[in-house]
VEXBA-659730 format. One record per residue: residue number from 1; residue in one letter; x, y, z of N, C-alpha, C in turn. Coordinates in Angstrom, 2 decimals, always signed. Layout:
N
(NUM "a" (X Y Z) (X Y Z) (X Y Z)),
...
//
This chain:
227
(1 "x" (-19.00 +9.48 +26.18) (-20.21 +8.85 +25.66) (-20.12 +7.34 +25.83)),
(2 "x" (-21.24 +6.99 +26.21) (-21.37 +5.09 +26.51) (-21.28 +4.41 +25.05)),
(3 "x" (-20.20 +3.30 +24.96) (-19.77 +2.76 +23.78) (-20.79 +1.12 +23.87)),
(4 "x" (-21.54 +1.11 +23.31) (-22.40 +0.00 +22.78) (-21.28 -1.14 +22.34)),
(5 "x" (-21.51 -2.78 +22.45) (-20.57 -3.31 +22.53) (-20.67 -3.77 +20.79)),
(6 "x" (-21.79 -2.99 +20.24) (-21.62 -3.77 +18.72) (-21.12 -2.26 +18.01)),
(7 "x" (-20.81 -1.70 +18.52) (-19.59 +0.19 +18.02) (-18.54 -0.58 +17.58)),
(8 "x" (-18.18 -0.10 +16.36) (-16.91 -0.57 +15.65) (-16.00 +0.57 +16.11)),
(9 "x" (-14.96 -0.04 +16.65) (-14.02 +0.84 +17.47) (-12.48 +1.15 +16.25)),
(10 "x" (-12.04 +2.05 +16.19) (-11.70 +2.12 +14.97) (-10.24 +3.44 +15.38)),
(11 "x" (-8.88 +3.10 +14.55) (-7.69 +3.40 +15.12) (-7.65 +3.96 +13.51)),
(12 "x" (-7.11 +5.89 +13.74) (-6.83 +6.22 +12.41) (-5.61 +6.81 +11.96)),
(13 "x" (-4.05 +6.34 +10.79) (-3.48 +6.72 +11.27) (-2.84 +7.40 +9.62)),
(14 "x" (-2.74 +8.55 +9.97) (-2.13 +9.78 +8.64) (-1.54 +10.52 +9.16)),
(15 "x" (-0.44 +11.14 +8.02) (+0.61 +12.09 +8.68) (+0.13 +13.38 +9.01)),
(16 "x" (-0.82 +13.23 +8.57) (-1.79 +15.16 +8.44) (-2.74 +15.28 +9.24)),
(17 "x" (-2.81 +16.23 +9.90) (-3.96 +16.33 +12.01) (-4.94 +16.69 +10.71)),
(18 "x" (-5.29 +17.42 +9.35) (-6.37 +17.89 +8.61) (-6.98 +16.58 +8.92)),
(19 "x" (-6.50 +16.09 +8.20) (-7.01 +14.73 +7.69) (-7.61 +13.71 +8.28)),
(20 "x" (-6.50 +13.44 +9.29) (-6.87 +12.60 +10.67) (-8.82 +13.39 +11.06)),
(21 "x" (-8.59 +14.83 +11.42) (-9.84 +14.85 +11.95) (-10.94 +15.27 +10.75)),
(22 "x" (-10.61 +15.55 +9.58) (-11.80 +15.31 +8.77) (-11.95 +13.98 +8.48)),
(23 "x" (-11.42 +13.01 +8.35) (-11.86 +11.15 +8.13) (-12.34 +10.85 +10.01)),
(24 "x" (-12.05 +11.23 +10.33) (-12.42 +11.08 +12.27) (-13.87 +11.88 +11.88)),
(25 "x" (-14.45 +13.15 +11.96) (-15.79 +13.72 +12.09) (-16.08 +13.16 +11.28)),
(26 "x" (-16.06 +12.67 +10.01) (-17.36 +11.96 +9.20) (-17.51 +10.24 +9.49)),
(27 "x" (-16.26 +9.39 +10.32) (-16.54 +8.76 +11.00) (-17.60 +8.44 +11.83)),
(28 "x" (-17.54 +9.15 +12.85) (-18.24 +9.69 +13.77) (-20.03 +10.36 +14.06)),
(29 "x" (-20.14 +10.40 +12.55) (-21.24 +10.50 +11.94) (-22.16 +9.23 +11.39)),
(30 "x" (-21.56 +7.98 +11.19) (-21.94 +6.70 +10.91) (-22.05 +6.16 +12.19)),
(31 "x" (-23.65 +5.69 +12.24) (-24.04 +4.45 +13.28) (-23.44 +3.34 +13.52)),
(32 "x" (-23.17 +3.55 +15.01) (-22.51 +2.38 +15.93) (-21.00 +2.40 +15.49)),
(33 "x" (-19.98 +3.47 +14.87) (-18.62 +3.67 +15.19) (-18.36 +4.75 +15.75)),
(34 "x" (-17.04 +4.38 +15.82) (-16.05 +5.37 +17.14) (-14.52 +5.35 +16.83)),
(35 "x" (-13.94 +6.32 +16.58) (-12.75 +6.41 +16.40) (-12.12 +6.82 +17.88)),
(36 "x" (-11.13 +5.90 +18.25) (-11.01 +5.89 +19.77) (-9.41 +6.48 +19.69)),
(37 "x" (-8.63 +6.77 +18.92) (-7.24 +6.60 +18.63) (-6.85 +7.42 +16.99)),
(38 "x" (-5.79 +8.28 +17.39) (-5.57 +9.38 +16.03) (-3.99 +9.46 +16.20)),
(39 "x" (-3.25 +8.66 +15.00) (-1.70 +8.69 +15.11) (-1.25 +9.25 +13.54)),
(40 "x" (-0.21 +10.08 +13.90) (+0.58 +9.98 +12.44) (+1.86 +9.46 +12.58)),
(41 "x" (+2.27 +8.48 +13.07) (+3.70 +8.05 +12.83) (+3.59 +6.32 +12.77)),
(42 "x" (+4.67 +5.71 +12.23) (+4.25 +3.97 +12.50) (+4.34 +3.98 +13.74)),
(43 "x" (+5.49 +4.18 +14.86) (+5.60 +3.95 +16.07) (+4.38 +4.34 +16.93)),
(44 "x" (+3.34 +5.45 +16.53) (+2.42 +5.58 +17.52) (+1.42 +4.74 +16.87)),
(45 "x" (+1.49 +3.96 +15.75) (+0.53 +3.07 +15.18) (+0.52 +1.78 +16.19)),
(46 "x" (+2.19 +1.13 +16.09) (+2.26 -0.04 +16.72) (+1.57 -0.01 +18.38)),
(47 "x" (+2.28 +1.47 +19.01) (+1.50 +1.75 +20.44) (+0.64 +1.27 +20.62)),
(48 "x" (-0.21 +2.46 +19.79) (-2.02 +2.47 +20.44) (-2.09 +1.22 +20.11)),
(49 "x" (-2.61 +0.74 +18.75) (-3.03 -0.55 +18.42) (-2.50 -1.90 +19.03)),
(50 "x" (-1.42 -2.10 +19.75) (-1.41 -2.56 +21.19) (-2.00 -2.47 +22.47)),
(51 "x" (-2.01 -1.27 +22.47) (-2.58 -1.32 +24.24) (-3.84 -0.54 +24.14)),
(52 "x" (-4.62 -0.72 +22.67) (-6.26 -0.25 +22.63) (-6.75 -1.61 +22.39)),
(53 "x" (-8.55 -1.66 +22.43) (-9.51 -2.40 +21.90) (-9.98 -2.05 +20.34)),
(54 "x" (-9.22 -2.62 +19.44) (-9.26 -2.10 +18.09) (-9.71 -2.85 +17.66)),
(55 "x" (-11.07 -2.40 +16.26) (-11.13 -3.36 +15.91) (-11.40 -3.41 +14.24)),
(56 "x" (-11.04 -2.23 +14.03) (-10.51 -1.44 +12.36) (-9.55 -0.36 +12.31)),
(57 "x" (-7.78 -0.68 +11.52) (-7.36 +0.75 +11.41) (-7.42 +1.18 +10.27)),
(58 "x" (-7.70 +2.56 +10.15) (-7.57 +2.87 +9.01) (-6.24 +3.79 +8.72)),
(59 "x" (-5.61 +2.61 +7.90) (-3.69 +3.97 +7.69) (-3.70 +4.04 +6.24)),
(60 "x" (-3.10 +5.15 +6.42) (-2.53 +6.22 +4.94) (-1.62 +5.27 +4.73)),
(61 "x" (-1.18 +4.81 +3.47) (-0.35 +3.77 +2.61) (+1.51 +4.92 +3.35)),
(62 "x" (+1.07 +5.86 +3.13) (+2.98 +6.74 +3.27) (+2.99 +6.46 +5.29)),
(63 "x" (+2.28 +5.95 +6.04) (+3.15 +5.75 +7.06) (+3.35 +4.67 +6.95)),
(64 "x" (+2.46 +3.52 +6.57) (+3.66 +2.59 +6.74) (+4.25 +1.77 +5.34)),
(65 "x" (+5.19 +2.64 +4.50) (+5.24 +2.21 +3.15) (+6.93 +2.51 +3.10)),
(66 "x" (+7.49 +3.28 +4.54) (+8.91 +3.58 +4.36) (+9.68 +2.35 +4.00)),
(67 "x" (+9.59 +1.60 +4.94) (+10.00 +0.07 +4.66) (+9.69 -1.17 +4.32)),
(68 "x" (+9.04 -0.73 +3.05) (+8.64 -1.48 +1.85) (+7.23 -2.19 +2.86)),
(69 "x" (+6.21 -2.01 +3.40) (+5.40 -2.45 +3.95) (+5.36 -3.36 +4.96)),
(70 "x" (+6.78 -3.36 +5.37) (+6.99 -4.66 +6.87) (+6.16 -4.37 +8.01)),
(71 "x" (+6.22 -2.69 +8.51) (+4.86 -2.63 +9.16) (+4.06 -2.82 +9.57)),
(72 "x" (+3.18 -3.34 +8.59) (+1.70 -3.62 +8.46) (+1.97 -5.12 +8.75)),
(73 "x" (+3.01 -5.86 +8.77) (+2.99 -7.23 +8.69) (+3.23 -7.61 +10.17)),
(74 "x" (+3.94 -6.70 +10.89) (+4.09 -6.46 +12.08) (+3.07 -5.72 +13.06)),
(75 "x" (+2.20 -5.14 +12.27) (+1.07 -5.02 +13.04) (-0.04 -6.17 +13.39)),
(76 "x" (-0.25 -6.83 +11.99) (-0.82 -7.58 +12.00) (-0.81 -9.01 +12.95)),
(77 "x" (+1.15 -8.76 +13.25) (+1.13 -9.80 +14.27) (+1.23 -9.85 +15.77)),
(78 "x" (+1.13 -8.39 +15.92) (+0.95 -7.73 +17.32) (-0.67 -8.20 +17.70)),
(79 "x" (-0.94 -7.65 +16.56) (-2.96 -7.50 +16.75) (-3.36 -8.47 +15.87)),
(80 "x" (-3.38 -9.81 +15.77) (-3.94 -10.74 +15.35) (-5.57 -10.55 +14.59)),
(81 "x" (-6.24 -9.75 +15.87) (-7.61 -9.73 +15.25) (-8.11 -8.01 +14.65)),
(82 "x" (-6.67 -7.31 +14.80) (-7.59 -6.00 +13.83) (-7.68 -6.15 +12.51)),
(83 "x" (-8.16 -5.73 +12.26) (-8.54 -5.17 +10.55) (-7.92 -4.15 +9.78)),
(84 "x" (-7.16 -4.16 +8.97) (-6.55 -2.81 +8.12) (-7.16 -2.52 +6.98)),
(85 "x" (-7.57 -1.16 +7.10) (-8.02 -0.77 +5.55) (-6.77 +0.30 +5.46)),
(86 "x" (-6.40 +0.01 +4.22) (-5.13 +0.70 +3.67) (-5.78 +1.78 +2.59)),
(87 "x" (-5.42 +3.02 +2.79) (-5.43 +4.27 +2.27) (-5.01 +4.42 +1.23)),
(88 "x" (-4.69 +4.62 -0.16) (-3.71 +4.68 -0.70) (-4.30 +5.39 -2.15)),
(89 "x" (-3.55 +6.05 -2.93) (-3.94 +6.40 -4.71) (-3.39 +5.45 -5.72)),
(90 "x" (-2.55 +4.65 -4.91) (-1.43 +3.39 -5.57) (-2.88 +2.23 -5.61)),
(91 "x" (-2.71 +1.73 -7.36) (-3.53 +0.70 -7.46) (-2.86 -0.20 -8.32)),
(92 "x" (-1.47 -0.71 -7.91) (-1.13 -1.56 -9.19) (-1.05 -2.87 -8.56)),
(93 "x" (-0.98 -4.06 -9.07) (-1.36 -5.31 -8.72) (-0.49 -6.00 -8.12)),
(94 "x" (+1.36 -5.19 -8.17) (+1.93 -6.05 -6.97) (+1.92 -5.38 -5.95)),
(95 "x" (+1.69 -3.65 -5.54) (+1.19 -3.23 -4.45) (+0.26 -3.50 -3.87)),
(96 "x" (-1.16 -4.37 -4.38) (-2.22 -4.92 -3.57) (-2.02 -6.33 -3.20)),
(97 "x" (-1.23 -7.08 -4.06) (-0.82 -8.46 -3.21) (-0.21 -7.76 -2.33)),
(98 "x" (+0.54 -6.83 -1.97) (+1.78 -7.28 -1.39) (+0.92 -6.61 +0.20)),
(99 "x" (+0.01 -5.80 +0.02) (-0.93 -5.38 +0.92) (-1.27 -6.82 +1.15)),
(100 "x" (-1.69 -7.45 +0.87) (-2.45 -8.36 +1.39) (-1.49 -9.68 +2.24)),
(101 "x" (-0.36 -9.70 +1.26) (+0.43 -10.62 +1.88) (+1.02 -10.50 +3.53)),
(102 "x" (+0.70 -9.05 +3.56) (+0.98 -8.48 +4.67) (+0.56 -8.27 +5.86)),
(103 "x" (-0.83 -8.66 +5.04) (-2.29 -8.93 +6.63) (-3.45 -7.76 +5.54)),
(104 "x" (-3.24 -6.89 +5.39) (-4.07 -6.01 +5.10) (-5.55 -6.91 +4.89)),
(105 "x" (-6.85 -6.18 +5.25) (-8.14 -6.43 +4.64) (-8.84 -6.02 +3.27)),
(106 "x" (-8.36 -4.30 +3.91) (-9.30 -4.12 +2.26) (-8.00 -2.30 +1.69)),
(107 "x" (-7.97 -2.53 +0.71) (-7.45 -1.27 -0.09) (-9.05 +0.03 -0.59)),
(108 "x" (-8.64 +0.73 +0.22) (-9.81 +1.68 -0.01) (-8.88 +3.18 -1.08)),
(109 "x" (-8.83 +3.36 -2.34) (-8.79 +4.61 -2.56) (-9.28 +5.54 -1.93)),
(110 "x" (-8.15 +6.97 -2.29) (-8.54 +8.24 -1.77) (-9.25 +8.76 -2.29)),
(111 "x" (-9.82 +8.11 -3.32) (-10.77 +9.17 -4.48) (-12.57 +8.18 -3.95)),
(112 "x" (-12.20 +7.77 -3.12) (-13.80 +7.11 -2.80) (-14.56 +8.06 -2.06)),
(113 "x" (-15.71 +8.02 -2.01) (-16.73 +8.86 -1.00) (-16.84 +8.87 -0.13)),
(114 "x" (-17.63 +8.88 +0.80) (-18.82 +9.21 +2.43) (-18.75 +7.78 +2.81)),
(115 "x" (-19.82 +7.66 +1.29) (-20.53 +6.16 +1.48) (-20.09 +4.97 +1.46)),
(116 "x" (-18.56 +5.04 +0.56) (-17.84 +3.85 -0.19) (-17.06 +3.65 +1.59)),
(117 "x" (-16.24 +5.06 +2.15) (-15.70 +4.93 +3.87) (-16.31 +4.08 +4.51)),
(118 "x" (-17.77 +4.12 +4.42) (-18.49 +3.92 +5.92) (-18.64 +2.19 +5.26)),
(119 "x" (-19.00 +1.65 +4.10) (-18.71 +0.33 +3.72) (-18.20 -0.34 +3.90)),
(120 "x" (-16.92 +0.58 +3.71) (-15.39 +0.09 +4.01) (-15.29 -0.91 +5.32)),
(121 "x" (-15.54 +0.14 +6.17) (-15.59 -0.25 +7.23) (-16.29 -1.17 +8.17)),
(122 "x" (-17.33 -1.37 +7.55) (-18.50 -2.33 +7.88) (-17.80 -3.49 +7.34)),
(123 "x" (-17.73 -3.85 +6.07) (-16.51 -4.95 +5.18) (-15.61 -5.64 +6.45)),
(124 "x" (-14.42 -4.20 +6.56) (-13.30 -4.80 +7.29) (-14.37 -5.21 +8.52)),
(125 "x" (-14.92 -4.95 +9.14) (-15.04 -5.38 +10.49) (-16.12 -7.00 +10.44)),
(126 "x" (-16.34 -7.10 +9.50) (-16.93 -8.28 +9.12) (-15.87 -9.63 +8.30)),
(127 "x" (-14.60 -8.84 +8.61) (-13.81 -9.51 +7.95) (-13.28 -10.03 +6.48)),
(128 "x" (-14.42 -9.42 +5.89) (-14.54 -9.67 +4.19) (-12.76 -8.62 +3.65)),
(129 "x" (-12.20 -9.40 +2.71) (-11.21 -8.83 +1.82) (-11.25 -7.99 +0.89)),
(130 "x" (-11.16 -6.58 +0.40) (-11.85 -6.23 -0.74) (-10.93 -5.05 -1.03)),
(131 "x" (-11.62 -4.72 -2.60) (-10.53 -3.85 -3.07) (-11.36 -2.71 -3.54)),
(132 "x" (-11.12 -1.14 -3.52) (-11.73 -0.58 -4.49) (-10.72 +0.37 -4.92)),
(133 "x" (-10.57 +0.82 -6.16) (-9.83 +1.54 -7.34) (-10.42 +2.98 -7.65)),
(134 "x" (-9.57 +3.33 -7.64) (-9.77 +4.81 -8.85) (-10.53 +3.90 -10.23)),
(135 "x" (-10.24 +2.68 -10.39) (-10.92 +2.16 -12.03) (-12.05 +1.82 -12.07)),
(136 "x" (-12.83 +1.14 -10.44) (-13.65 +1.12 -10.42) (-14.21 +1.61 -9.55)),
(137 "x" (-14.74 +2.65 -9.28) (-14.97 +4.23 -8.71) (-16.47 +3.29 -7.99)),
(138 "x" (-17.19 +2.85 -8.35) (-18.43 +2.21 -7.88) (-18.56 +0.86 -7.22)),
(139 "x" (-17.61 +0.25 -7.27) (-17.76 -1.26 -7.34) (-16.30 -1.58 -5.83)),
(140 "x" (-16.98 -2.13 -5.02) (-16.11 -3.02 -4.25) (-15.85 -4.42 -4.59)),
(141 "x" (-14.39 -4.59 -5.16) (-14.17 -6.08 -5.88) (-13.80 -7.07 -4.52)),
(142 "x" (-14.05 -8.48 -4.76) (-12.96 -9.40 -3.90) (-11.59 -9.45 -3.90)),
(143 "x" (-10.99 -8.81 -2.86) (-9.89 -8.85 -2.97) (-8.88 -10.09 -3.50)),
(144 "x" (-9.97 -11.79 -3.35) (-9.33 -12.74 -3.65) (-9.10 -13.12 -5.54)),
(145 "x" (-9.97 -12.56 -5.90) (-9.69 -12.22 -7.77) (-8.75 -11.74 -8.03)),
(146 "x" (-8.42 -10.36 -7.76) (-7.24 -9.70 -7.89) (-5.93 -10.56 -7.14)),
(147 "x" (-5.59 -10.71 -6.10) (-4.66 -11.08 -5.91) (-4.09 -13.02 -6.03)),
(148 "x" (-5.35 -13.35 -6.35) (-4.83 -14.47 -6.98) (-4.48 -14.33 -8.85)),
(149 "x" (-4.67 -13.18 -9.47) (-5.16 -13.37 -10.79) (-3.09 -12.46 -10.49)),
(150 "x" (-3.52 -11.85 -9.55) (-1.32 -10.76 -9.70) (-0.68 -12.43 -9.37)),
(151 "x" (-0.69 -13.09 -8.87) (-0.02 -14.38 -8.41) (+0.53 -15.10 -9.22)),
(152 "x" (-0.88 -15.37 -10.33) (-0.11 -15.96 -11.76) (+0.59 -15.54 -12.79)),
(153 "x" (+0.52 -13.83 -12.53) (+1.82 -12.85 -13.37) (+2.65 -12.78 -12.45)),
(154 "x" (+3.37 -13.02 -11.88) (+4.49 -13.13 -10.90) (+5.55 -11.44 -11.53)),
(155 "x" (+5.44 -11.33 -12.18) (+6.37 -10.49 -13.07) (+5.69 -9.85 -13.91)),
(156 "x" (+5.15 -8.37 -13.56) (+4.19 -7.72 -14.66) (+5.18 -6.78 -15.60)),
(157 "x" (+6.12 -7.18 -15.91) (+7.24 -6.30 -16.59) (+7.25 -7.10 -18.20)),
(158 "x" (+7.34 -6.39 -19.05) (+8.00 -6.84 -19.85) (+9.76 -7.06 -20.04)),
(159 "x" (+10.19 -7.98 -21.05) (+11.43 -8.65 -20.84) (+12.65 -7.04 -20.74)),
(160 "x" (+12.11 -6.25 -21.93) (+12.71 -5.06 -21.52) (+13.21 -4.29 -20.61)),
(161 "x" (+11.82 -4.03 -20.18) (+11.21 -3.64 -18.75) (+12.30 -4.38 -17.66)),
(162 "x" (+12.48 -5.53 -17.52) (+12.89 -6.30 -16.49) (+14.88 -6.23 -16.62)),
(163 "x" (+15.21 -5.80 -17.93) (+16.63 -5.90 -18.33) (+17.15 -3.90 -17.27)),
(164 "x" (+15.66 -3.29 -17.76) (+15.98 -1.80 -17.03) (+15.94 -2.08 -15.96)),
(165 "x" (+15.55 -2.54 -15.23) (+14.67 -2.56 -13.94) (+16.53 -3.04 -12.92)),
(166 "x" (+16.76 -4.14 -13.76) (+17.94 -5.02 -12.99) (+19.05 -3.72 -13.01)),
(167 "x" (+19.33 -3.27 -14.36) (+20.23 -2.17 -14.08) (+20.21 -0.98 -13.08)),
(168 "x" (+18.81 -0.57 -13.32) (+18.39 +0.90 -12.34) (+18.89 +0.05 -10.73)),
(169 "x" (+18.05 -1.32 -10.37) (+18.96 -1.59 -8.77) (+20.58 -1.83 -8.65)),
(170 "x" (+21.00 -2.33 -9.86) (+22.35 -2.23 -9.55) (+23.15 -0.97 -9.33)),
(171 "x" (+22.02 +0.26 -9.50) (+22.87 +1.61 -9.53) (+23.34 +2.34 -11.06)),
(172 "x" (+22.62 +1.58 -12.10) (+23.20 +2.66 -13.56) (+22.18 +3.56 -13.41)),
(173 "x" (+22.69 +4.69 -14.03) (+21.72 +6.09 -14.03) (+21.09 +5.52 -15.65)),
(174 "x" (+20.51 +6.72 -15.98) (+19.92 +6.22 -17.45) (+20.67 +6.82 -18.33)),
(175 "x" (+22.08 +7.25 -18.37) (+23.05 +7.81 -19.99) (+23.43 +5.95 -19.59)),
(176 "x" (+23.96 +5.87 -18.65) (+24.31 +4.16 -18.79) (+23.58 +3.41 -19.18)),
(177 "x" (+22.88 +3.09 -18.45) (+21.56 +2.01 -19.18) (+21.25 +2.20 -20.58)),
(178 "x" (+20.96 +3.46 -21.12) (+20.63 +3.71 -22.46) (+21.77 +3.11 -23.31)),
(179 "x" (+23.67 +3.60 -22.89) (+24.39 +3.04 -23.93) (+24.32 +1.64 -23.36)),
(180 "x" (+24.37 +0.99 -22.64) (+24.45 -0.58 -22.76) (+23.52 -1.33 -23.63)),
(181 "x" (+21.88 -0.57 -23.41) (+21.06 -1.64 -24.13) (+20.85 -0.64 -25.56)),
(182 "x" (+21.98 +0.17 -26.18) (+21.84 +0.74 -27.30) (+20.80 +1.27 -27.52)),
(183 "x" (+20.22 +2.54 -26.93) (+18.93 +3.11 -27.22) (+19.03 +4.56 -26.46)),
(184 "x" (+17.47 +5.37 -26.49) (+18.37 +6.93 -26.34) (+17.83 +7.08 -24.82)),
(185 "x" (+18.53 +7.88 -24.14) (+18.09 +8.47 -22.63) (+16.33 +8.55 -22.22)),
(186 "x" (+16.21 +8.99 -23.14) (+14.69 +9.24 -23.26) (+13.79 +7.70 -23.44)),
(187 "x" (+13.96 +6.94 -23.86) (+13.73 +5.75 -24.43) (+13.35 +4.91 -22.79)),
(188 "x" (+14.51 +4.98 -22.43) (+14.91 +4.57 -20.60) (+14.20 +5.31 -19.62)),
(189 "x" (+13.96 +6.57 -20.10) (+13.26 +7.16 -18.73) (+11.84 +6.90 -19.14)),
(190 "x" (+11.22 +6.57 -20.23) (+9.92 +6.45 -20.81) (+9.52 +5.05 -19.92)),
(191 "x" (+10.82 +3.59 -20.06) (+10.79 +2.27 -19.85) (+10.73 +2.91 -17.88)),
(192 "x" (+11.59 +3.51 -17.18) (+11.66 +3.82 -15.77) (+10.20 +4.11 -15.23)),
(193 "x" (+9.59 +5.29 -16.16) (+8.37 +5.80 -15.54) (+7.17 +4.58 -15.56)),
(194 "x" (+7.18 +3.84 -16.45) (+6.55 +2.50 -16.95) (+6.45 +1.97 -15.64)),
(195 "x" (+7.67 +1.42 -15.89) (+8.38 +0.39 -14.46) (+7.58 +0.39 -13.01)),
(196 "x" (+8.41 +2.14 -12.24) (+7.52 +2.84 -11.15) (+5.57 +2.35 -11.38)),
(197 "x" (+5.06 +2.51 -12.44) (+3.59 +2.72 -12.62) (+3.18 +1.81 -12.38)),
(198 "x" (+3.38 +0.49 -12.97) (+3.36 -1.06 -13.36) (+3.55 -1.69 -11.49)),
(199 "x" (+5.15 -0.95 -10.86) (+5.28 -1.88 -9.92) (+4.74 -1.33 -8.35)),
(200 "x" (+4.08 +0.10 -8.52) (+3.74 +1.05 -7.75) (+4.76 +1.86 -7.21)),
(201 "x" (+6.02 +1.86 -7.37) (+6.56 +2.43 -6.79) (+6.70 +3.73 -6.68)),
(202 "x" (+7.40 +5.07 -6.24) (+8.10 +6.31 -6.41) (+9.33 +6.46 -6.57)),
(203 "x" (+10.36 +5.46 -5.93) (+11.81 +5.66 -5.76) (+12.30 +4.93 -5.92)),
(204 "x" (+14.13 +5.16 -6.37) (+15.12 +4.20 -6.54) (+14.70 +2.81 -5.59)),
(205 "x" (+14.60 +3.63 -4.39) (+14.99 +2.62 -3.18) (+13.72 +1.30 -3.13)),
(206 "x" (+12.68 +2.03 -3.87) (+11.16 +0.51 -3.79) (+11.93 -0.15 -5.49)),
(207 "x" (+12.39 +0.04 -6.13) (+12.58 -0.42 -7.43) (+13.70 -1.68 -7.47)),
(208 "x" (+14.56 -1.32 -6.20) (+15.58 -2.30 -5.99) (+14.90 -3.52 -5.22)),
(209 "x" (+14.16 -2.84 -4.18) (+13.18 -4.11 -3.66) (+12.63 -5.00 -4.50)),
(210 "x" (+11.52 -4.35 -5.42) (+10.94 -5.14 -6.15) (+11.91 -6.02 -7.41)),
(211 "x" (+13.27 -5.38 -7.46) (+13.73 -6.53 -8.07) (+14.02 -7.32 -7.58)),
(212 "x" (+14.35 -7.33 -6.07) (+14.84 -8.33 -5.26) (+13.61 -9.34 -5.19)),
(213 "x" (+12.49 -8.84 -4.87) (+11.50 -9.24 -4.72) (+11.34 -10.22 -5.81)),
(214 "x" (+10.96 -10.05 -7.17) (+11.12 -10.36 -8.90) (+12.31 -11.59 -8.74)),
(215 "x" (+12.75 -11.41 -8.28) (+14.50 -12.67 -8.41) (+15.28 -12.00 -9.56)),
(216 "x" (+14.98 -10.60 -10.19) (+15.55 -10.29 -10.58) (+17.21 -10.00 -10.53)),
(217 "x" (+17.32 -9.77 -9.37) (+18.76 -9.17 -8.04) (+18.71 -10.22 -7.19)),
(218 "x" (+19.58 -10.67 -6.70) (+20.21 -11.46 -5.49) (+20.13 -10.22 -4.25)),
(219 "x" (+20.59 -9.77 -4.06) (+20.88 -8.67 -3.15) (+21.42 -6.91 -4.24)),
(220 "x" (+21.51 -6.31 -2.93) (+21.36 -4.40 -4.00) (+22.84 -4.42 -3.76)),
(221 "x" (+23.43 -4.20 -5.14) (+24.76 -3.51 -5.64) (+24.62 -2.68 -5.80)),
(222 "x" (+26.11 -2.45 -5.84) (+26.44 -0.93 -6.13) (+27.38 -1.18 -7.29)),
(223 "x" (+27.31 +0.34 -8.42) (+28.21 +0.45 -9.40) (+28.73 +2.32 -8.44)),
(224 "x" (+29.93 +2.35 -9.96) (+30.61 +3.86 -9.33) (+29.78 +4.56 -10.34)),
(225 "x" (+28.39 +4.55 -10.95) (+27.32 +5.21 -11.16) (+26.63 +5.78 -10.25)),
(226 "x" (+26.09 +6.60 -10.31) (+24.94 +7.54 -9.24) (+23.64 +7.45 -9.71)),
(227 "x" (+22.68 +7.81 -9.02) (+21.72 +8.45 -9.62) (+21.28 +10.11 -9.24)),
//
């Protein structure tokens, strides 16, 4: 089919072929785009979006989130002028700076519609920054509110919060952590699940980042603790 030169040309990339081609056919259904390119891995991300005419991708937050989002920062400097709308159910406020610090355009939840997609996309390709949430199910915010407003909390932890946080990267499990800061197992995994929610994470391995990140940690130790 003949591609009109004002067709938003558009690179989509999830680990799941479902997915890929149900967000591809309802694509495809909105005037003047074209999904030209369908990857699930980072490496076939960096590919195409090199050696295509791109000029919106849309990626699932889990391909490129293995390594703490370097990725996307590296895409961004391959492809200077694409656009990323980032996929994701993660809405906490140092996961959307850190989207952004990264190049990203706009954070689109998975819980958005038809209509909120095809926006989306119009947005990124107009270059506008923006955010939308599971919180605000209706509303596309400026992405520059939010991530200047996470900027001046540098540290969304409480002092607690931040005493667990340093231990869990150094490697204490939580019977340790609990007897050091005198309190019960349960107490610690209540402060852990907090932590994860607050800093977006899932795993040991993003929790040590973000303390590194925090200045909490110098670099990741190890104790002869496990987890």
């Amino acid at each position: 089919m003949k591609r009109s030169e004002d067709t938003i040309r558009i690179l989509l990339a999830d680990e799941h072929r479902l997915v890929r081609s149900a967000i591809s056919a309802l694509i495809e259904t909105f005037d003047s785009m074209s999904v030209v390119a369908e990857v699930e891995t980072e490496q076939q991300l960096m590919k195409d979006a090199a050696r295509l005419d791109v000029d919106v991708a849309i990626i699932d937050a889990a391909v490129i989130s293995l390594k703490g989002l370097e990725s996307l920062g590296q895409l961004t400097d391959i492809c200077p002028d694409i656009r990323v709308i980032v996929l994701s159910t993660y809405s906490s406020d140092s996961f959307i700076r850190r989207l952004f610090e990264e190049g990203a355009c706009g954070l689109l939840h998975k819980n958005a519609d038809v209509n909120e997609l095809e926006m989306a996309i119009r947005k990124a390709a107009l270059g506008e920054r923006f955010v939308l949430t599971a919180m605000e199910p209706e509303q596309f915010v400026d992405a520059t509110s939010i991530v200047g407003a996470a900027i001046i909390h540098e540290n969304p932890l409480t002092l607690r919060q931040s005493e667990v946080l340093t231990l869990v990267a150094k490697g204490f499990r939580s019977k340790a952590i609990a007897d050091q800061l005198n309190v019960s197992i349960k107490t610690i995994e209540t402060h852990r699940a907090d932590i994860m929610r607050r800093l977006g994470v899932r795993h040991t391995a993003g929790l040590v980042h973000e303390a590194i990140r925090l200045g909490l940690l110098v670099t990741p130790q190890r104790t002869d603790e496990s987890e």
